[in-house]
Structures are given as C-alpha cells and as structure tokens.
N, C-alpha and C positions, 0 to 999 in steps of 0.2 A: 521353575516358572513354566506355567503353560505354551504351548504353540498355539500361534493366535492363525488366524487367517480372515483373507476379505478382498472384495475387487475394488482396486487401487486405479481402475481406469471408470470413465463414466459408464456410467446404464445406460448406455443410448445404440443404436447402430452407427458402425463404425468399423475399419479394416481388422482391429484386432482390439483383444480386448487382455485385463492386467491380475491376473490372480495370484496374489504375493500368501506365503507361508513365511514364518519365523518362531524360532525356537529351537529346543534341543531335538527334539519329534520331526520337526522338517522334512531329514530326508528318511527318515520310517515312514510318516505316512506320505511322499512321493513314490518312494518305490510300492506302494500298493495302488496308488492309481496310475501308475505304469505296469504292473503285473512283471516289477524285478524285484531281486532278493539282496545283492549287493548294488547299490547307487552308486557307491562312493567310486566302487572303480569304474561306474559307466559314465557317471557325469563329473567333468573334468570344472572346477571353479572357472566361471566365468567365459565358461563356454559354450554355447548358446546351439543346440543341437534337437533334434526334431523328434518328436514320441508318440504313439498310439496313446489314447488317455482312457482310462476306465472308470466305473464307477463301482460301489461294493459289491452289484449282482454281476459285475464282469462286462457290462454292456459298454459297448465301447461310444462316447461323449466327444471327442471330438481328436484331432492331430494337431499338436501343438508346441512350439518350439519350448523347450523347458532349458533354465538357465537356475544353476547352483552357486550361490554366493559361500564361500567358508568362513566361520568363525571366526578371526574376529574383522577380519575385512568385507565387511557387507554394513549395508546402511543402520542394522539397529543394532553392530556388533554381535548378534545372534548368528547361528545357520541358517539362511534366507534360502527359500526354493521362489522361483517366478515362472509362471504357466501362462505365455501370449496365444492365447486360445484366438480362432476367429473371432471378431466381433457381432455386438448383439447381446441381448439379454438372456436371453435363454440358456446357449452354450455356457456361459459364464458364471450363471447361478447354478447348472448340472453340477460343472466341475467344484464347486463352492461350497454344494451340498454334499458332493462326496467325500472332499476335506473333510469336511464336519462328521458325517459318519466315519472316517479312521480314526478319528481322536481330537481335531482340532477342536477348536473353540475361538468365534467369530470376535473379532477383533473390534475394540471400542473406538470410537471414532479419537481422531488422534494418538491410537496405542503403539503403532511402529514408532514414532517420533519420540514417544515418550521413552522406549524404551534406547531408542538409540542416545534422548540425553542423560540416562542413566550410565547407560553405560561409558559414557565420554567420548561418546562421536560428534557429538556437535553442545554446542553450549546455549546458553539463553537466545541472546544474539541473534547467532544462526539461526535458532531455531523459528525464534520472531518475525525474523525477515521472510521466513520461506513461508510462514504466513501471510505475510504481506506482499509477498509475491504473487502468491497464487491470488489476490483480492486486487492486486494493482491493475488499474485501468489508465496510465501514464508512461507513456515509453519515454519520459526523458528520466525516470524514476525507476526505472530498470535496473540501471545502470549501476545505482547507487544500492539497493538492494541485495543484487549479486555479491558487491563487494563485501557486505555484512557477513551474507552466506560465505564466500570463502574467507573468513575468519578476521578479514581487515581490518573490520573497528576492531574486534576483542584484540588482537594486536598491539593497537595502539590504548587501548585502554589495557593493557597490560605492560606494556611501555611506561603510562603513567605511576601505574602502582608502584614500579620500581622506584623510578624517582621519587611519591612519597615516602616509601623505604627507606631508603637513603637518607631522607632529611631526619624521617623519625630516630634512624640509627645515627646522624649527627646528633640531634635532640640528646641521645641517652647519654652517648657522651662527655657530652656538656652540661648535664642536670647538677654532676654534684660539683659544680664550679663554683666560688664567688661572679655576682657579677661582675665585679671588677675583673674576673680571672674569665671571663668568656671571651670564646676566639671570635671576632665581631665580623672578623673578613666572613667566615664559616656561614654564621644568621644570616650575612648580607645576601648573598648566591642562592641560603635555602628563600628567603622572600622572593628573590628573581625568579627563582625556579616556580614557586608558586605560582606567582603573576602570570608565566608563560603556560603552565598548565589552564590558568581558568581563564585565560584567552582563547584556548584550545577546545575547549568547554561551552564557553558563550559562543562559540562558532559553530558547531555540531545544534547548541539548543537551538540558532536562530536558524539554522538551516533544516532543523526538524520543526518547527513552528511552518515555515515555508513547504514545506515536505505535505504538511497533512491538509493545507489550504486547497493543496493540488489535487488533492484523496475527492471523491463525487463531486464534481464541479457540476454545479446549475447552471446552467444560461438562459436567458429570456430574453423576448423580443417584447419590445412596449412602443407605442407611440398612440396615434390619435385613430380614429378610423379611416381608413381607406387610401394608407400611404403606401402598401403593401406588405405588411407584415406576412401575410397570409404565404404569399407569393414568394418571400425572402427564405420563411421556412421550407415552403417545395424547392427553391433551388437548394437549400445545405443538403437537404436528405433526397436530392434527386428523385423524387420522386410528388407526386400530388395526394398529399398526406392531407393538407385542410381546402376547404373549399375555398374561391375564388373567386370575385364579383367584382364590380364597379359599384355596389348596391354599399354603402356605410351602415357599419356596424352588421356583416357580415358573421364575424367571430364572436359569440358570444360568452362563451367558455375559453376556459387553457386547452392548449393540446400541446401533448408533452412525447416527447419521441429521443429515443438515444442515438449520437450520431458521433460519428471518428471526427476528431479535429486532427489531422497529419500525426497520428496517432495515440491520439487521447482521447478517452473516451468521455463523455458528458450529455449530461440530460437537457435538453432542449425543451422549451416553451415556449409555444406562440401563445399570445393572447389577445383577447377583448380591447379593443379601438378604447381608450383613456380620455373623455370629453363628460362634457357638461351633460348630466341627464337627469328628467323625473322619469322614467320608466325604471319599478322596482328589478326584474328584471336584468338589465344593461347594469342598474346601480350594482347588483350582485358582481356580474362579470370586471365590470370598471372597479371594484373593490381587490380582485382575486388577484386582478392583474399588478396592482399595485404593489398588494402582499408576495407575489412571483417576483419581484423586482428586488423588493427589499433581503428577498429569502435565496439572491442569486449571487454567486462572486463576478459572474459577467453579464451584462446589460448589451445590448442592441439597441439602440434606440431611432425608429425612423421616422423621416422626414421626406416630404413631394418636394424636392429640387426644383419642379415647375411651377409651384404655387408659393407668391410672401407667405413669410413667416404668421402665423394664426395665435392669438390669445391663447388658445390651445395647447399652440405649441413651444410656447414660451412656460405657462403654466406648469410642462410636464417636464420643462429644462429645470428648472424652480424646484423640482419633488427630485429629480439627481441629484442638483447641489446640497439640496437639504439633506433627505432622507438615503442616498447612496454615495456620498462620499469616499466611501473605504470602499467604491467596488471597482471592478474594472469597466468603464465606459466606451464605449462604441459609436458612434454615431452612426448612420448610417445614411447619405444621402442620394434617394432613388429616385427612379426615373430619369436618368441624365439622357437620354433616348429625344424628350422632350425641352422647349428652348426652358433654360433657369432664367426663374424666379427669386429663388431664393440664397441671399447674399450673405445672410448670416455669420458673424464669426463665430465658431463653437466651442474656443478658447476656454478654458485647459484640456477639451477633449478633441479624442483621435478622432478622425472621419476617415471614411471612405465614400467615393462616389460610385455608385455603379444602375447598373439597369436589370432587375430580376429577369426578366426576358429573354436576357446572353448568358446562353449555360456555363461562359467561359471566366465570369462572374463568382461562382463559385470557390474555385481554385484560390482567387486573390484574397478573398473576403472570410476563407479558412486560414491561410497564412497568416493573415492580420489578429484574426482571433485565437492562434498559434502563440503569438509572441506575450499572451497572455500567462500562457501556459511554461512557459520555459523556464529553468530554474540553472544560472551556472554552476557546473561542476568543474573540480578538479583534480587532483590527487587526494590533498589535504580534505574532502568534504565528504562528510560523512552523516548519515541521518539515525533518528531513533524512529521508531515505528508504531509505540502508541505511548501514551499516555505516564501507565507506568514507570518504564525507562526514563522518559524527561523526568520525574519528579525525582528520581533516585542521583540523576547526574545534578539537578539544579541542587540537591540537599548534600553533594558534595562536593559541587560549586559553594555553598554559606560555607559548611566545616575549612573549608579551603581559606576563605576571607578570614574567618571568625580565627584561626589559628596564624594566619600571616599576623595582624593585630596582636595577637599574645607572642608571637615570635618579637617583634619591633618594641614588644614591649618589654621584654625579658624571662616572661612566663614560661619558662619551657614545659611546665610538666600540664600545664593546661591545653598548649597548641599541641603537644604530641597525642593529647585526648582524642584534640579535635580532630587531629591528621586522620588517627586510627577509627572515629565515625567517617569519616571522608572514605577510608577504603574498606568498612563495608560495604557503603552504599553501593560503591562498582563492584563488590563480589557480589552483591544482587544482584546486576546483571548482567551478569554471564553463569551464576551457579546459583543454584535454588537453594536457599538458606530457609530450613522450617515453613517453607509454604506450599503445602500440597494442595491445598482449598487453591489458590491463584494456579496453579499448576492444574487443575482439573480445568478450572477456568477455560482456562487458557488452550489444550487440547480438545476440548470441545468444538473447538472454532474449526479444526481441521475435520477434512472427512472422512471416513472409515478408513478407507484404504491408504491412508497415511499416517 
C-alpha cells in the first residue's frame, strides 16, 4: 500500500501547523527531508525531538519538531511520521510538496482513518463518533461522544452479542427436543434476557433521537413590532448587530447570527415585528418570520410588560399553540424598567422578566435558554450519531421481539433465525460487512488530514 501524506492541521495561520506521513515509506522519505540515512536509530517512537527540514533541491523549509509513531502502535496501525512545522500556509505546503516529490502520494480525505479501520484500530463506532465530534457544536454531547471513541458502546454492544450467543447456543441445544422434553426454566431466562436487552436498546434509540434534536439548534425571536426584539438580540450576541428604534416595524427582514448558549452553539434569528399589514413588503417579512418560528426548536417570544395585552398579541400566542407545539417556548417579558401593564398568564409557558438595557440580563436569559439544551447522562447512556446506526439497532431491536414470540411459542429453529439477523445488524456497526460505497461515503465527510 502506498504512503499517503497531507496537512492534518487547518490552512489558516496559527503557532504550528500538522503534516502527518503513513505507510511503509514513512521514514525513507523522512530521513530525505532531514538529509539522514538511518531514521530509525535517530528518532526514537514517540519521541518528539527537533530537525532542520529540507526540501528535494536541499533548501532548507523550515525547523520542525518531528515525532515517529512505529507499526503497529500509531493511529492508522501503519509507520506514521508527524512534522509540527511553524504555522501558516506556506511552510506547511513546502514541506507537503517535498513529501510528494520523495515518493508520497497525497492522501484522500478521510484516508488515515480508513486505513486505521482496516486495520483494527478503531471500529465503526469509533470511527462515527470522531466524526461527530469534530461537527459537534454541544458541550453537553461531548461527553457522550468520547465515550463511543473510547470503545464504550462497542463494549457494551459486544456484551449484548454474547448474551445473544448464549441464548442461540441454548436454542441448539434444545432444537432436537420434543416439546414436551424442552427445559422451560431455560426459554423462560432466554425471554428475560431478551426483554432486558431491548430495553437497553430502546434507551440508547430514545436517547439518540434526543442526541440529534440537539445537532444545529435554530432559535428565533418573534413577537409584534416594537417590543424589542431588536434589542434582545444585541444584548445575547453583545454586541449592536440590528438596528434599534422606537420607529415600529423597524426590522423588516431575519437577521441571523450564531451565538454560545453556556456552550452550545446555535443559530439565532431576529425577525420582522408579526401584526396585521397591507403593505406587500412587511407582508413578505411578517410571513418569513413565521416560517423562522415554525423552522426553529426554540422560540423567544416577546412582549411590552408595560403595555395590556394587544389583539396582536394574543393572535401571535394563538400561532404557538397552534403551529409550534413540539417546540421549546420562551416568553419573554421586556421592559420590566417601566411600571407593568401586562398581567397575563402565559400558562404552559416559561417566562422570563427582564429589561434589554441591563447587560446583566443576559447571563440569566442564556441560562434559561440552557435548560433547553440539556440532555441527562449517565453511565448507562449512550448515543448513535447518525441515521444509519439507529436503523441497524432498531432492525435488531424487531429481530429481537419477532424471535422472543417464537421462543414463547416453541419455535426454536425460527427465533434462532431471527437472533442470528439480530447479530448482524450489530456487526454492522461496528465492522464493515460488503459496504465500501457507505464506506467511501462515509470518509468523505472527514478531512484530508484525517
């Protein structure tokens, strides 16, 4: 197999920058862009030690900590070389293109990872996750993430297979039995055992259903004109992002900006004041805003604290219960600065009172929109990370059912069909069974230097 090579760190300026080798070739073409002969005895595995860097006419590119990973303990089980050249684009493409001129060949996006689950240094799983990691904009989803990468779930879904094992090797057992002559205590334990399994199952799917609601969270701010939506968005994003008036209908467009919730990320949208209009115009904006609401998992919704409740503003409570039901609702009620007006109860939803004006406002009114975000974990919780995966556990979550049912019913030689569909679907995810096409896929997503 070839040596591949690529920079594994971004293009950008920065302290240092990531130029990864692998392959059998590694440290031949390393010791050419050091101008040494034996490597092996100068760079010691995993030792991270400092080298003039060259390029094929000998000019010298840059000084650069160079670090030798050895077969088969390095990330894609290959011999890995890593060049922390200064950072910046420049240095980091010299050194990239002098690889290339000793022999390497530039590395396909996703190709170290591939070959590391070739090799059996990380499995589906793993591999999934560390895609999801690198795309995750949720720090309470970290957490859960991690534990994929170090081998958690596959673990415990390797824990499961046993125990289908087991039952199937009960099953064999007992196939050339009369019914009368089957040992029923036996059946009885493999049905518990099932049931405990796709409990185990249904808690993983419901908690990756939860998992991927929290993947680009929209938010929006909606209400009527001139209760300060405007102003609620400058205080989240600190700063005077949309304009500001006492003038109604002000905003006539979305303005969308991304913004930390106590550290989750998500898309923010102020929008167009929501009231009665014939100007085509306002009706465009008044329509977008709607569509931003419906298209959000969190809502903002504000209201003048100093001003009775408005036609208006009953109207726009009227399009929540309706048309956002399943989302997360917010009230928000502003201007508390000024004497209230407004007595309303906003029953079933949350409120907050504050005044856009006290920057100390903020702080509170992210917390609140925090507890939107939260997901418990615990030891037992565990997530899938796209789509795939859920379909492969839920199809042996059925096999699971469909074979408890033939167990209870005496069928052995059907439910152990079904068991043994039930455990490929989990060899699917964790080892590539004939799917190179979903495997290219799949690598794709990563970027070169991974």
């Amino acid at each position: 197999m070839n040596t591949i090579v690529a920079i594994s760190s971004a293009l950008a300026k920065s302290a240092i920058s990531i130029i990864r080798l692998s392959g059998d070739e590694a440290l031949r073409i390393a010791s050419k862009l050091l101008k040494k002969d034996a490597l092996e005895n100068l760079l010691i595995p995993r030792k991270a030690t400092l080298h003039r860097i060259y390029n094929e006419k000998g000019e010298m590119l840059d000084k650069a900590i160079v670090i030798y990973f050895k077969s088969p303990k390095s990330f894609t089980g290959e011999d890995i070389v890593e060049f922390q050249s200064h950072g910046g684009i420049l240095v980091a493409n010299e050194i990239l293109k002098a690889c290339l001129a000793f022999g390497a060949t530039l590395a396909k996006a996703g190709e170290f990872s591939m070959r590391a689950l070739r090799n059996n240094k990380l499995d589906l799983v793993e591999l999934e996750a560390t895609l999801a990691l690198i795309n995750n904009t949720n720090t309470n989803l970290t957490k859960l993430l991690t534990r994929n990468i170090d081998g958690k779930l596959s673990e415990m879904l390797e824990s499961v297979r046993q125990e289908i094992l087991n039952i199937i090797a009960q099953i064999e057992v007992n196939i050339d039995y009369s019914e009368e002559d089957l040992d029923k205590d036996i059946l009885s334990k493999s049905v518990s055992t099932l049931l405990s399994i796709q409990a185990r199952f249904q808690a993983i799917l419901d908690s990756s259903k939860h998992y991927q609601k929290l993947q680009d969270i929209k938010l929006c701010i909606i209400g009527k004109p001139n209760v300060g939506k405007s102003s609620l968005l400058n205080l989240l994003l600190m700063q005077d992002r949309a304009i500001v008036s006492d003038i109604a209908g002000t905003t006539r467009d979305t303005i969308t900006a991304m913004l930390d919730i106590c550290g989750n990320l998500v898309s923010l949208t102020d929008t167009a004041g929501i009231h009665t209009s014939t100007d085509s115009i306002e009706m465009q904006g008044i329509e977008k805003s709607m569509k931003s609401a419906r298209e959000s998992e969190i809502i903002l919704c504000v209201f003048d604290i100093s001003k009775p409740m408005s036609k208006e503003d009953f109207e726009i409570l009227d399009f929540l219960k309706s048309e956002c039901s399943n989302k997360s609702v917010l009230i928000v009620l502003n201007k508390n600065d000024l004497a209230r007006q407004n007595t309303h109860d906003f029953t079933p939803f949350q409120t907050i009172i504050l005044n856009t004006k006290d920057e100390n406002n903020a702080r509170l009114l992210k917390e609140k929109i925090a507890n939107f975000l939260t997901m418990e974990i615990d030891n037992n919780t565990f997530v899938l990370t796209n789509a795939t995966q859920s379909n492969l556990l839920e199809s042996a979550y059925k096999n699971l059912s469909v074979a408890k049912e033939l167990l209870m019913n005496g069928s052995l030689e059907l439910a152990s069909f079904e068991l043994h569909q039930s455990l490929q679907s989990l060899g699917s995810m964790t080892k590539p069974y004939d799917v190179e096409d979903m495997l290219d896929s799949m690598f794709s997503q990563f970027c070169v230097g991974k």
